[in-house]
C-alpha positions, 0 to 999 in steps of 0.5 A: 479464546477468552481472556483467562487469568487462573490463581497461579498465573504469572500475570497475577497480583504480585507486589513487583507487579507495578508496571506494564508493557505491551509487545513491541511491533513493527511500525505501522507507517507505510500507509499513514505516510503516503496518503493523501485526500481524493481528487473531486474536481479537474482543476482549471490551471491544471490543463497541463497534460503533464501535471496531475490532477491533485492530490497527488499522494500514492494513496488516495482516501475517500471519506465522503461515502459516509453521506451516502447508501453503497456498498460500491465505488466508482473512479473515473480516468480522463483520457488525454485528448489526441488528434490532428489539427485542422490547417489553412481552410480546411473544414473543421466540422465533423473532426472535432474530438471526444472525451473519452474515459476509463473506470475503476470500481472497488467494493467496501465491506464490514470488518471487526477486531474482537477481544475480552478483557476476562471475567469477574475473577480475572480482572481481581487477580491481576493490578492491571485494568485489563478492560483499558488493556484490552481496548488500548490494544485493539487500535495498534491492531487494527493498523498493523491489519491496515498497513498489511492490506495497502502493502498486499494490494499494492504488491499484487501479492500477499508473498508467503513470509507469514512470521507471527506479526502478519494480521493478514493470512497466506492468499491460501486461507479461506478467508483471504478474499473477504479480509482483502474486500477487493481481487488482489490483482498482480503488477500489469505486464507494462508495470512489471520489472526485474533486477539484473539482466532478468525478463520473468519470475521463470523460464529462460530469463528468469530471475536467479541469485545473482539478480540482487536490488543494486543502482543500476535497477533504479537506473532501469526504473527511471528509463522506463518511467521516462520512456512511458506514453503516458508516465505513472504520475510522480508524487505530490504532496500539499506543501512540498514547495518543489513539487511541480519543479522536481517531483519524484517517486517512492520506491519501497524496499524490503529489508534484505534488498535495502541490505543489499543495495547498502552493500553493494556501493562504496562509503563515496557512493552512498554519500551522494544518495544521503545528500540527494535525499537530504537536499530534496526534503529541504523546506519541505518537512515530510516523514517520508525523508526521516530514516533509512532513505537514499535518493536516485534520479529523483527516487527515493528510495526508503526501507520498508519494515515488512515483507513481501516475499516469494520463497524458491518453488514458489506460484506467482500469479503474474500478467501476461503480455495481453490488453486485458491483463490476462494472468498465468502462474510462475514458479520462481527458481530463487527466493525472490522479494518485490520492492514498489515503486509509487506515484501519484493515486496508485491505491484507493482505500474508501471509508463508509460509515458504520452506526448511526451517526447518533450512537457516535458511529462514522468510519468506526464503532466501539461496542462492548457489551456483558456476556457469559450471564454478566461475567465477560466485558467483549470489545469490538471495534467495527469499521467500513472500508475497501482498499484497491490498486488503482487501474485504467484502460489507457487509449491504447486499449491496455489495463495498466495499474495507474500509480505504481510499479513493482520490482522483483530481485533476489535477494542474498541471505 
């Protein structure tokens, strides 16, 4: 829709017409937060099987496909290596054993975010420069769809809580799987957990309204982390001095579950979960210790300001308990919302350039151009990317999603 200022709007030239302000919105740190560069190279003092190949951040940028044609990228996993040793004068020939490893593709695509700044007549009836306006205002939108598309993929579902803030549509709109780039795939079985006393989203076991987001959840998580063949990797960051002595994980929740673990603890009790998270962070000046943060068993717990929701009655696409991570539908019983609980490289999001490097393209373009006879500015902001959860097939044969987990609770309200 054009951008039309008529002679009586509200929004035309009055003498208290002298400041502006845009809609506020919610912040857009999720993903800005939790993104680190792209591992390139095995490192030789990281041998160790139990430390990981760094960078360690939840999210993994790849920039480097701006020198190179593709619409496609390709993520190797090495596995650990596993076998016997050869003892006493046993003959070692022919048992000697090999590298084996896993791959992970993802797809990038065009996007672009559109608006005009209104004709001729437009522009002379309001003070404001409604061209700055509008290109000012393309930016915040562009991060808000960003920040959308990490939470989606890494929850392995869009939800169905769609208030006016969301940029990115219901999984039902036509234009989802192109706005998404890569399949939204769900939590693997192995990476699927539940609050309370809860095994699945339906059935016998099912979630209901007394399974809400308390400690003992976090309890759950950690024994299940620490009980893994191969543990999802803890986050890292350059310049975490304790990161190798102390890692720990991110779990982000939803605004309601973050209300209810607040209420579900007494003033002593949420005191050693501040000071553990602000014990953590010292020497170490990360946003990710700044706000509404607890600590747990090396969890940090952090509120996220969107949602990810599944109304009562609603179908959730889930894995079932298959190597390949065959999928089925669920019908929850109860309103349920997903917390994530994030490690190392658990989503990857690849920049290609768009425009040539000559007109200033690279990961973004800026075009405007006159339309309507000379009438209309439009500004179109152009970029090139794909974002994806990170999977492997471990040397058990299963597909596992490589960095993160999910939890489903109920939640009060």
């Amino acid at each position: 829709m054009a951008t039309h200022i008529s002679a009586n709007s509200p929004a035309g030239r009055r003498l208290f017409n002298v400041a502006l302000f845009t809609e506020a919105s919610r912040p857009n740190s999720f993903a800005n937060m939790m993104t680190g560069k792209a591992p390139k190279t095995v490192s030789k003092n990281k041998a160790d099987g139990n430390v990981q190949t760094n960078p360690g951040a939840p999210i993994v940028r790849i920039t480097n496909l701006s020198k190179q044609a593709g619409d496609e990228v390709t993520m190797d996993l090495y596995h650990q290596l596993r076998m016997k040793p050869t003892m006493g004068d046993r003959k070692i020939a022919g048992r000697g054993g090999s590298l084996s490893s896993a791959q992970f593709n993802l797809k990038i695509d065009q996007g672009r975010l559109q608006v005009d700044s209104g004709g001729r007549m437009s522009q002379q009836r309001t003070s404001h420069d409604l061209r700055n306006v509008a290109r000012t205002m393309l930016g915040p939108n562009y991060n808000a769809l960003d920040d959308q598309l990490c939470l989606v993929h890494l929850a392995g579902a869009r939800g169905d809580h769609d208030d006016a803030e969301w940029a990115v549509p219901l999984s039902s709109d036509p234009e989802f799987a192109e706005i998404a780039v890569n399949p939204v795939k769900p939590p693997t079985y192995d990476r699927h957990m539940y609050a309370g006393d809860a095994l699945s989203l339906d059935g016998g076991s099912a979630l209901d309204s007394a399974d809400l987001f308390d400690l003992t959840a976090v309890d759950n998580l950690r024994l299940v982390i620490d009980e893994m063949p191969f543990p999802i990797q803890p986050v890292k960051f350059e310049g975490d001095p304790q990161a190798n002595d102390n890692p720990f994980y991110v779990l982000s929740v939803s605004p309601r579950q973050w209300n209810d673990f607040w209420t579900s603890m007494s003033g002593s009790q949420w005191q050693t979960l501040l000071s553990n998270a602000h014990s953590r962070a010292k020497g170490f000046n990360h946003p990710l210790f700044i706000g509404e943060v607890a600590m747990w068993r090396n969890i940090l717990i952090r509120k996220r300001s969107r949602t990810i929701r599944f109304s009562s009655g609603s179908n959730v696409t889930v894995c079932t308990n298959t190597a390949n991570a065959q999928t089925t539908t669920a019908t929850v019983g109860t309103n349920v919302e997903r917390a994530i609980l994030l490690g190392g490289q658990a989503l990857a999001t690849a920049f290609g350039r768009n425009g040539k490097k000559a007109e200033g393209g690279h990961h973004f373009r800026l075009h405007e151009e006159l339309t309507d006879a000379g009438n209309m500015m439009e500004h179109t902001v152009y970029w090139t990317n794909g974002k994806a959860k990170v999977q492997f097939e471990g040397t058990d044969g299963r597909i596992n999603d490589h960095g993160c987990m999910v939890l489903d609770t109920a939640v009060s309200g």
